[in-house]
N, CA and C atoms as a LAMMPS dump frame, in Angstrom:
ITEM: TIMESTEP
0
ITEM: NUMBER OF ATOMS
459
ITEM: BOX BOUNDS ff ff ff
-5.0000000000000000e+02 5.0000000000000000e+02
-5.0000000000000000e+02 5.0000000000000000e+02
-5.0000000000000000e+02 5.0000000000000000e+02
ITEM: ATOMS id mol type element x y z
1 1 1 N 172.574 77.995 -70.321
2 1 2 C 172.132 78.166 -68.959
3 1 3 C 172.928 77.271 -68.009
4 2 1 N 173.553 75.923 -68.586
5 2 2 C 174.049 75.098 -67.559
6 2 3 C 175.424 75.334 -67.411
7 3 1 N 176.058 75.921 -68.331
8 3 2 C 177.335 76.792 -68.321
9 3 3 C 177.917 77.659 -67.477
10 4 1 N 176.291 78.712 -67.243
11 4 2 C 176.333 79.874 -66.28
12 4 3 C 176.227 78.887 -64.861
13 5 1 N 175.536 78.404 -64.867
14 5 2 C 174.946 77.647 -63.499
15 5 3 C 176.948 76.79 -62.336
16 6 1 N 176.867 76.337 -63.989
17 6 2 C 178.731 75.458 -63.597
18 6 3 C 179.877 76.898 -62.696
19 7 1 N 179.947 78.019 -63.688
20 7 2 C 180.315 79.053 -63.784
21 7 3 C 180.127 79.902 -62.037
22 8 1 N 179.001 79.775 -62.037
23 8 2 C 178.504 80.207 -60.978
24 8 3 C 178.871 79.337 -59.452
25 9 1 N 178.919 78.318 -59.762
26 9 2 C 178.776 77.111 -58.991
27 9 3 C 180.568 76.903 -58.459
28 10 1 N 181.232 77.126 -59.333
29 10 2 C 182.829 77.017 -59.254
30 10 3 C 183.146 78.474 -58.756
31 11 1 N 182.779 79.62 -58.837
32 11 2 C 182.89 81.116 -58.298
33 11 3 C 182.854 80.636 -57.017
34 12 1 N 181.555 80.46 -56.447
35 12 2 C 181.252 79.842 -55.118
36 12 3 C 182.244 79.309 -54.445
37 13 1 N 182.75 78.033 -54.946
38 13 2 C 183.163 77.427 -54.11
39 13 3 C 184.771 77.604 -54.234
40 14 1 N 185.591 78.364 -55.11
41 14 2 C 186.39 79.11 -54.845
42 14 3 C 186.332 80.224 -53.991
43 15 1 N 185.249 81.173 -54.153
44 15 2 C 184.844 82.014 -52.865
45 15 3 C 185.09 81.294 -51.199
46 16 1 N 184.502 80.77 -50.99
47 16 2 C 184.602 80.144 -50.068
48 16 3 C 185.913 79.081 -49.564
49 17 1 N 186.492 78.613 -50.533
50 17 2 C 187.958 78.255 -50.023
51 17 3 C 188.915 79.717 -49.98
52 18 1 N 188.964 80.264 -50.547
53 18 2 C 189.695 81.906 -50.081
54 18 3 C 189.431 82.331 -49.039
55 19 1 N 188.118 82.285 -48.786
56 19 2 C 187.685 82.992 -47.164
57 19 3 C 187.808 81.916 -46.281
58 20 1 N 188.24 80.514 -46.252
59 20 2 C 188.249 79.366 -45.122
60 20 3 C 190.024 79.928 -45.472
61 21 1 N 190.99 79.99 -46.424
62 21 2 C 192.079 80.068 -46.141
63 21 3 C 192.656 80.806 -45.536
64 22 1 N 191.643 82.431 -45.504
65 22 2 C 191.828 83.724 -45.095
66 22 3 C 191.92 83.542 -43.4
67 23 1 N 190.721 83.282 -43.026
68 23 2 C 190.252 83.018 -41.894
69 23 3 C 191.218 81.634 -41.233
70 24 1 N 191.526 81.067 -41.645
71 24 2 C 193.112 79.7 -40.917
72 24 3 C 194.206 81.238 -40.664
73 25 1 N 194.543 81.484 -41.916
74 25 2 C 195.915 82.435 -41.855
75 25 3 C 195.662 83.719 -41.029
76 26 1 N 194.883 84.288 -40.668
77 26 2 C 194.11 85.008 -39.927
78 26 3 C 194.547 84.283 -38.503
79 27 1 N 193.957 83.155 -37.926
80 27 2 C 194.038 82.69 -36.892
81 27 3 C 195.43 82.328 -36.422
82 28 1 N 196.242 81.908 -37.295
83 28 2 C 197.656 82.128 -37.294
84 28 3 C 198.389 83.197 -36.801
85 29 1 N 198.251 84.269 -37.532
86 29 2 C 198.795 85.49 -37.397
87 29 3 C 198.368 85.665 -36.047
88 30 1 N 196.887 85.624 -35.386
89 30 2 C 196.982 86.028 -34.361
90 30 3 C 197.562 84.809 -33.199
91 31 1 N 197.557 83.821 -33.035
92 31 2 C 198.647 83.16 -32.172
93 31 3 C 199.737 83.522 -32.592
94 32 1 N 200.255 84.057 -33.728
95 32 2 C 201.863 84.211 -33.645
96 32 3 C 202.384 85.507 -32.624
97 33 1 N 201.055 86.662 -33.132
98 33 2 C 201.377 88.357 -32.731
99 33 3 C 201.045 87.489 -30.886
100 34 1 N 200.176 86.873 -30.12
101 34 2 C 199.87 86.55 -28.622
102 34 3 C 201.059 85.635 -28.426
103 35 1 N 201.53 84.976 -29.422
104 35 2 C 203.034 84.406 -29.106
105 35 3 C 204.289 85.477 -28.667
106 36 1 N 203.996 86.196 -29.877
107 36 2 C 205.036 86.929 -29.126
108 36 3 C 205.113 88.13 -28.159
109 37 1 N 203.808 88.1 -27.61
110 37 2 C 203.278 88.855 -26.914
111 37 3 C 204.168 88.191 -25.558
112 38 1 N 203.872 87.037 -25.201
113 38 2 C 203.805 86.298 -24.537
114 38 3 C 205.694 86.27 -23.871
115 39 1 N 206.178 85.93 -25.141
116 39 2 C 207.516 85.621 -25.414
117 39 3 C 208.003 86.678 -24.764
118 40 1 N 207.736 87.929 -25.371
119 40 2 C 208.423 89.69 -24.859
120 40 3 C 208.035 90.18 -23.528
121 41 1 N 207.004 89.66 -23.02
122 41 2 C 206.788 89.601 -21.403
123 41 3 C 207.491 88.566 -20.867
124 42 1 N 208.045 87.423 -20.872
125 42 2 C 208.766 86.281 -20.92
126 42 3 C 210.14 87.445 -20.61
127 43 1 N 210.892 87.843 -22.098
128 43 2 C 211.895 88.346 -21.889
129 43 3 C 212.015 89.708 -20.899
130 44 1 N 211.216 89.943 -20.584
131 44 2 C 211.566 91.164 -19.507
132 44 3 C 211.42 90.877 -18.015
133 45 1 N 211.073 89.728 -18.143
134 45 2 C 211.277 88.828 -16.696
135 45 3 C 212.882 88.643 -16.63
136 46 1 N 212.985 87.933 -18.126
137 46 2 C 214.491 87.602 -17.907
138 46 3 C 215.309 88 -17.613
139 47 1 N 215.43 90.022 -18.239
140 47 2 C 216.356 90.996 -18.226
141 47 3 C 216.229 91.353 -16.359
142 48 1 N 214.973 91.286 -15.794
143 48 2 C 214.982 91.486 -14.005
144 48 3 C 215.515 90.171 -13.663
145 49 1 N 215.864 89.441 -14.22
146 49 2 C 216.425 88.288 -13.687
147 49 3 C 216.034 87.434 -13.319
148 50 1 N 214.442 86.909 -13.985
149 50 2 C 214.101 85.505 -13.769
150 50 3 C 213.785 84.715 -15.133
151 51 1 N 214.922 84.193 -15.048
152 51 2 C 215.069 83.105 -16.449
153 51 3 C 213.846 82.191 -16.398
154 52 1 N 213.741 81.831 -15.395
155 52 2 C 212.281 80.744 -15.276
156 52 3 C 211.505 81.068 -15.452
157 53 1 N 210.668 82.402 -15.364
158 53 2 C 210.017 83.146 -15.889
159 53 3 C 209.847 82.911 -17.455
160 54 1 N 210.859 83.471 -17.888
161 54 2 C 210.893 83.171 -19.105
162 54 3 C 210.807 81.67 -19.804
163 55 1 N 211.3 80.69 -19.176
164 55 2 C 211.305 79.533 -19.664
165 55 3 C 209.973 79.048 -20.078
166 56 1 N 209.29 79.477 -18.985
167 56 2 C 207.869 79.02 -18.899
168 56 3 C 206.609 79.718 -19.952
169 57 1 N 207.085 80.785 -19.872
170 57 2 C 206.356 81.931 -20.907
171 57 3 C 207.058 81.565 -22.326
172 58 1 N 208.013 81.009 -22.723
173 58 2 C 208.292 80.914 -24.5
174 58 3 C 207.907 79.229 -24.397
175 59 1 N 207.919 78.68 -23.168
176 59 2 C 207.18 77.353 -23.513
177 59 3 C 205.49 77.427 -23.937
178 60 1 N 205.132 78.067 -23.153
179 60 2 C 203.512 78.101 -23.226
180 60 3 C 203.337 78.738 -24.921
181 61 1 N 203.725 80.169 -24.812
182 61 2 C 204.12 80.804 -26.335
183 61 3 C 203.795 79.86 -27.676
184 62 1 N 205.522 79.356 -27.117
185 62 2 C 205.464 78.108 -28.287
186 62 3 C 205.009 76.894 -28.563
187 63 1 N 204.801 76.607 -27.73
188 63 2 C 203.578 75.297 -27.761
189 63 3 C 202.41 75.406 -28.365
190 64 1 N 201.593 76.458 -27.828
191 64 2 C 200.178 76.966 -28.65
192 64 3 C 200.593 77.371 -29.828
193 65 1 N 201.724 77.984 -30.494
194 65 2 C 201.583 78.481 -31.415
195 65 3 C 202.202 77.325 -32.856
196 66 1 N 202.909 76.423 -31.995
197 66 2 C 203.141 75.729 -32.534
198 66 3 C 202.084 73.805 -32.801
199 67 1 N 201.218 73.985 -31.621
200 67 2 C 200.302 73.804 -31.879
201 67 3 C 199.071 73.858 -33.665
202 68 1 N 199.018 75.131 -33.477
203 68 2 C 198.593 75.444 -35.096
204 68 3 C 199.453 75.304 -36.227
205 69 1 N 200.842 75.662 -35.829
206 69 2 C 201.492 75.139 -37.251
207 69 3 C 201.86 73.74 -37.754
208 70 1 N 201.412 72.691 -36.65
209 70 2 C 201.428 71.488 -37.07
210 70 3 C 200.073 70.892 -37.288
211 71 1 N 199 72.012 -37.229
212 71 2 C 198.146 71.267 -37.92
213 71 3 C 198.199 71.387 -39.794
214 72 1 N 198.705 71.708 -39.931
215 72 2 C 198.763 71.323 -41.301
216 72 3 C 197.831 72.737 -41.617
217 73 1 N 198.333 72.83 -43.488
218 73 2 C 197.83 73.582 -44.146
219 73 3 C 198.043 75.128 -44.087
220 74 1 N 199.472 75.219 -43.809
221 74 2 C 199.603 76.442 -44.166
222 74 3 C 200.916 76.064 -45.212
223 75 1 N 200.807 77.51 -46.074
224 75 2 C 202.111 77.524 -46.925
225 75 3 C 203.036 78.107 -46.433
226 76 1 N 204.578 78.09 -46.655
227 76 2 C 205.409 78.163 -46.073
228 76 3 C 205.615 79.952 -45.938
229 77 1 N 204.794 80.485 -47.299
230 77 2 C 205.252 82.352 -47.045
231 77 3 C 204.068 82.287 -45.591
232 78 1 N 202.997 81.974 -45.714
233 78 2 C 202.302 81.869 -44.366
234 78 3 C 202.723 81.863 -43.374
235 79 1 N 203.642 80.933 -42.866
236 79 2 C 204.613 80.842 -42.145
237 79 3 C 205.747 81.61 -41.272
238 80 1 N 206.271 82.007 -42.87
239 80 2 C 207.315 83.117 -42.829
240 80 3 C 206.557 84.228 -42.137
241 81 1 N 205.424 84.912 -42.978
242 81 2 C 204.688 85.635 -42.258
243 81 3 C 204.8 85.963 -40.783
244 82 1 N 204.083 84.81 -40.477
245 82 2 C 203.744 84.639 -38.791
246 82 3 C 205.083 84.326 -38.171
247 83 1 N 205.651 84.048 -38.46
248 83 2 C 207.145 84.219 -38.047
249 83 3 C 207.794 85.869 -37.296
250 84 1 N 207.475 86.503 -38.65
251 84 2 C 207.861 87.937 -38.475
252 84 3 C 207.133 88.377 -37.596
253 85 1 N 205.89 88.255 -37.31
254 85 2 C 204.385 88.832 -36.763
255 85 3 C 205.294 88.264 -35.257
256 86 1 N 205.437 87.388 -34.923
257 86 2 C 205.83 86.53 -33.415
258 86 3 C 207.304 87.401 -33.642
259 87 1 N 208.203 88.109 -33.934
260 87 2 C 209.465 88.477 -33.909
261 87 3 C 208.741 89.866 -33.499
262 88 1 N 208.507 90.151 -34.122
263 88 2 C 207.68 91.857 -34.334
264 88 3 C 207.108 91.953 -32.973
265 89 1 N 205.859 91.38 -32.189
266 89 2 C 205.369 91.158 -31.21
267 89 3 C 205.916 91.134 -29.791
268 90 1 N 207.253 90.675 -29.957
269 90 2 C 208.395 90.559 -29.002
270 90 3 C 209.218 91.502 -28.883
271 91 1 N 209.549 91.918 -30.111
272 91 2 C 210.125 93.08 -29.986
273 91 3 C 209.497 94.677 -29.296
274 92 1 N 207.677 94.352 -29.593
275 92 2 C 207.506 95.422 -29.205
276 92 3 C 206.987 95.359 -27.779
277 93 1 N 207.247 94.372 -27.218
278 93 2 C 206.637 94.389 -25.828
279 93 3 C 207.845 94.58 -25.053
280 94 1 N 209.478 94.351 -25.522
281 94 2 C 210.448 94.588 -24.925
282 94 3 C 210.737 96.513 -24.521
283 95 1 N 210.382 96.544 -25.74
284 95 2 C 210.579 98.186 -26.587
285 95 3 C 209.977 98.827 -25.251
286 96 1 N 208.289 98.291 -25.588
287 96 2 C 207.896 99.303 -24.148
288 96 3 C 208.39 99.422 -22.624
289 97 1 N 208.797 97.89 -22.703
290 97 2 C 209.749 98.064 -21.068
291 97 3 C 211.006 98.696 -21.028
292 98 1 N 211.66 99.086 -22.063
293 98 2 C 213.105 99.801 -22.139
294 98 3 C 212.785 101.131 -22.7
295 99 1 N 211.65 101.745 -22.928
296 99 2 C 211.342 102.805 -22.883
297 99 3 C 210.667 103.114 -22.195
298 100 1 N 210.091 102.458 -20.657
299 100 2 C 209.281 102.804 -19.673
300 100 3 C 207.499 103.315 -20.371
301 101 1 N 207.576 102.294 -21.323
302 101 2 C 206.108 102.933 -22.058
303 101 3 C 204.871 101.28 -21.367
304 102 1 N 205.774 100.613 -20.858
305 102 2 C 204.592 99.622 -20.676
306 102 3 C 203.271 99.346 -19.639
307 103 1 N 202.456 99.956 -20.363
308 103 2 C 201.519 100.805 -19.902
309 103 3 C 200.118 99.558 -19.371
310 104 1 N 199.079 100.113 -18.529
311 104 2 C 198.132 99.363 -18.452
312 104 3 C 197.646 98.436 -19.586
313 105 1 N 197.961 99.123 -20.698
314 105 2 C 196.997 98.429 -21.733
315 105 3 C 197.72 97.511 -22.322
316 106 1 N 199.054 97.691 -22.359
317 106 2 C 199.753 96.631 -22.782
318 106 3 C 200.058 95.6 -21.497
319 107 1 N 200.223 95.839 -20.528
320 107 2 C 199.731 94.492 -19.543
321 107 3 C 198.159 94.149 -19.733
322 108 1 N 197.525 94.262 -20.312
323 108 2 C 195.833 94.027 -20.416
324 108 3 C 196.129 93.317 -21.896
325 109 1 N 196.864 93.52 -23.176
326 109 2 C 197.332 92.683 -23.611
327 109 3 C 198.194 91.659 -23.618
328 110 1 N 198.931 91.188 -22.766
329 110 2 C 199.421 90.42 -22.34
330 110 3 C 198.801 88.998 -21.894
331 111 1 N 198.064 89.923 -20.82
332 111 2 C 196.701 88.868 -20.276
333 111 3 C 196.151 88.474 -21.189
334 112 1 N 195.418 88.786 -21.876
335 112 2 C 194.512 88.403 -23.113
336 112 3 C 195.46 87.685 -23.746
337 113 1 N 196.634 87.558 -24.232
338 113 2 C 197.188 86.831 -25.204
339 113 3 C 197.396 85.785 -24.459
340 114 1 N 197.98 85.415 -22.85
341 114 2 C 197.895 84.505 -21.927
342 114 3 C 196.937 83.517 -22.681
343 115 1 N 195.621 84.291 -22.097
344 115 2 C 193.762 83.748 -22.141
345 115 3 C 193.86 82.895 -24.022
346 116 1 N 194.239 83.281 -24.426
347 116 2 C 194.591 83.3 -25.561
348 116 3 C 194.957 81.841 -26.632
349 117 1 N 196.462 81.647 -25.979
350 117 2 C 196.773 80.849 -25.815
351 117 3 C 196.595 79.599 -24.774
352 118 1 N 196.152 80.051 -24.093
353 118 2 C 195.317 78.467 -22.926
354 118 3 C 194.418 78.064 -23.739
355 119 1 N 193.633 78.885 -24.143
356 119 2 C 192.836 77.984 -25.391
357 119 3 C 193.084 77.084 -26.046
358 120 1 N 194.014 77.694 -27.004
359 120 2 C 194.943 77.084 -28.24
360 120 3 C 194.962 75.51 -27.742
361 121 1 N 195.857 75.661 -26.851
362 121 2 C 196.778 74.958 -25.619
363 121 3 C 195.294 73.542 -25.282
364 122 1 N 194.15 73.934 -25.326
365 122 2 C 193.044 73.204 -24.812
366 122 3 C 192.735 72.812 -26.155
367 123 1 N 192.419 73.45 -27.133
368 123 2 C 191.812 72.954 -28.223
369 123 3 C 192.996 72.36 -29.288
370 124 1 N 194.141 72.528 -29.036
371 124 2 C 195.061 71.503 -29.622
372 124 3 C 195.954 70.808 -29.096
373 125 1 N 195.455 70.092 -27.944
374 125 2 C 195.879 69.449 -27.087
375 125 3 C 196.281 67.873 -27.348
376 126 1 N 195.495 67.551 -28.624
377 126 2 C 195.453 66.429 -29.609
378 126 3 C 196.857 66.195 -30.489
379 127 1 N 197.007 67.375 -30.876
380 127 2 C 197.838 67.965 -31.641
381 127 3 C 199.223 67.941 -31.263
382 128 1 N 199.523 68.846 -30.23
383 128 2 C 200.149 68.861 -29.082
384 128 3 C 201.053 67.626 -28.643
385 129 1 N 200.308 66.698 -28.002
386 129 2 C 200.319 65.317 -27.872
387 129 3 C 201.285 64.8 -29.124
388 130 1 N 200.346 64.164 -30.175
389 130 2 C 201.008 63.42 -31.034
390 130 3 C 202.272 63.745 -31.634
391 131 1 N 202.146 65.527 -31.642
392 131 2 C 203.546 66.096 -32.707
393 131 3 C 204.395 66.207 -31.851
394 132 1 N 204.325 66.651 -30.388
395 132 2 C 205.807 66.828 -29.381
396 132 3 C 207.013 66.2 -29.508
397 133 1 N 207.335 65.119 -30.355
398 133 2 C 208.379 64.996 -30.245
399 133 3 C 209.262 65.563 -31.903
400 134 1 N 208.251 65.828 -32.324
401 134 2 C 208.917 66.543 -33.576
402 134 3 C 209.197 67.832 -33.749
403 135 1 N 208.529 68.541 -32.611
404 135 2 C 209.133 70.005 -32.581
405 135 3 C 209.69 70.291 -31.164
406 136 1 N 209.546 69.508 -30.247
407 136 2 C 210.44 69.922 -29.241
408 136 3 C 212.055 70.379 -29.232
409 137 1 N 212.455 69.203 -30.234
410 137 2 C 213.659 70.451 -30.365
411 137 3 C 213.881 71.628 -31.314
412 138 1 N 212.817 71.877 -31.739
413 138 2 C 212.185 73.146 -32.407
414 138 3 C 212.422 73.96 -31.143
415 139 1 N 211.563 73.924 -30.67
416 139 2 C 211.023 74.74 -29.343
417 139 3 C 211.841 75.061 -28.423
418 140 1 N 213.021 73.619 -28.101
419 140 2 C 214.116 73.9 -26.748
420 140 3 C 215.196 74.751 -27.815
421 141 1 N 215.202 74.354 -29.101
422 141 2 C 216.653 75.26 -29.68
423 141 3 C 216.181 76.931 -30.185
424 142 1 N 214.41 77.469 -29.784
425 142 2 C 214.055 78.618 -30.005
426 142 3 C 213.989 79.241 -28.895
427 143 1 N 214.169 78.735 -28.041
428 143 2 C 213.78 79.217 -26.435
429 143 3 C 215.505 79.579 -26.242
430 144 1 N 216.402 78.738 -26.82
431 144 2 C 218.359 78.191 -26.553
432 144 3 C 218.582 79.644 -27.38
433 145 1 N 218.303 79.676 -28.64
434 145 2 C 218.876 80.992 -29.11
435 145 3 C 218.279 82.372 -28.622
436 146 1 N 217.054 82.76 -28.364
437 146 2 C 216.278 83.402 -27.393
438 146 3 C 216.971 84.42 -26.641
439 147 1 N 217.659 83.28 -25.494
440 147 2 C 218.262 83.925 -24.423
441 147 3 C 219.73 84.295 -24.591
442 148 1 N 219.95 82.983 -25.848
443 148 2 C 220.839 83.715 -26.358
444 148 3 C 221.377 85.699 -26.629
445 149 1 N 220.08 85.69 -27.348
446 149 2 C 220.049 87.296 -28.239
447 149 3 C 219.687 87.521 -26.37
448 150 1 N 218.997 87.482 -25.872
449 150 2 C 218.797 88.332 -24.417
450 150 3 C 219.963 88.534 -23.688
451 151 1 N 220.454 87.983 -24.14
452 151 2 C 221.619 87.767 -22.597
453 151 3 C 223.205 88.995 -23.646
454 152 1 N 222.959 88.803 -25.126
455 152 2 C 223.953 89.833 -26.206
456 152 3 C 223.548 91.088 -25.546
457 153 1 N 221.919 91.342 -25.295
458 153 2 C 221.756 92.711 -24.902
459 153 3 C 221.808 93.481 -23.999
């Protein structure tokens, strides 16, 4: 009986670290996809010709999103992941402005990913703070290649 009980007892609480890991990587993914939400409205400022625009939008972007990846505890395919998810995200918010598809609802996502990230931005503001000088040039050399690829197209 105390076997089953152990048995039972370790199910649990593996259960429950899977669904706390699910739910982090979950929250990830979605600052990465409002990152690059953010980012691809950013770049279509840029292409009408306001770089500052953009500066300001892959700062905010990346700050919140980078925000969460310095809190610790993700694994690096995690990462990779949300990586692609923030590439993917950008790409498709460009897509709709060069195919004239960018529609109410995708400016209504936009906003929301804004709203989104101010959060982030508020609730890891701690975070934020202490790590800035370890990813800022993260951030100024992702924003540097960026406009890079914008400016190829």
């Amino acid at each position: 009986m105390r076997k089953t009980e152990s048995v039972f007892a370790t199910s649990l609480v593996l259960l429950f670290l899977s669904s706390f890991a699910k739910a982090q990587t979950e929250k990830l993914d979605n600052l990465a996809a409002c990152a690059g939400v953010v980012i691809g409205n950013g770049a279509v400022d840029f292409y009408l010709g306001d770089e500052q625009s953009f500066d300001v939008a892959a700062n905010i972007a990346y700050s919140a999103y980078l925000s969460e990846v310095f809190s610790g505890g993700y694994q690096q395919t995690d990462l990779q992941v949300a990586d692609q998810i923030l590439g993917g995200s950008v790409d498709k918010i460009i897509m709709a402005h060069n195919t004239e598809n960018f529609t109410a609802d995708i400016y209504e996502e936009v906003v929301g990913c804004y709203r989104m990230l101010a959060e982030q931005l508020m609730d890891g503001a701690e975070i934020i703070i202490n790590n800035q000088s370890k990813w800022n040039e993260l951030k100024n050399t992702s924003i540097e290649t960026l406009k890079r690829m914008l400016r190829a197209g």
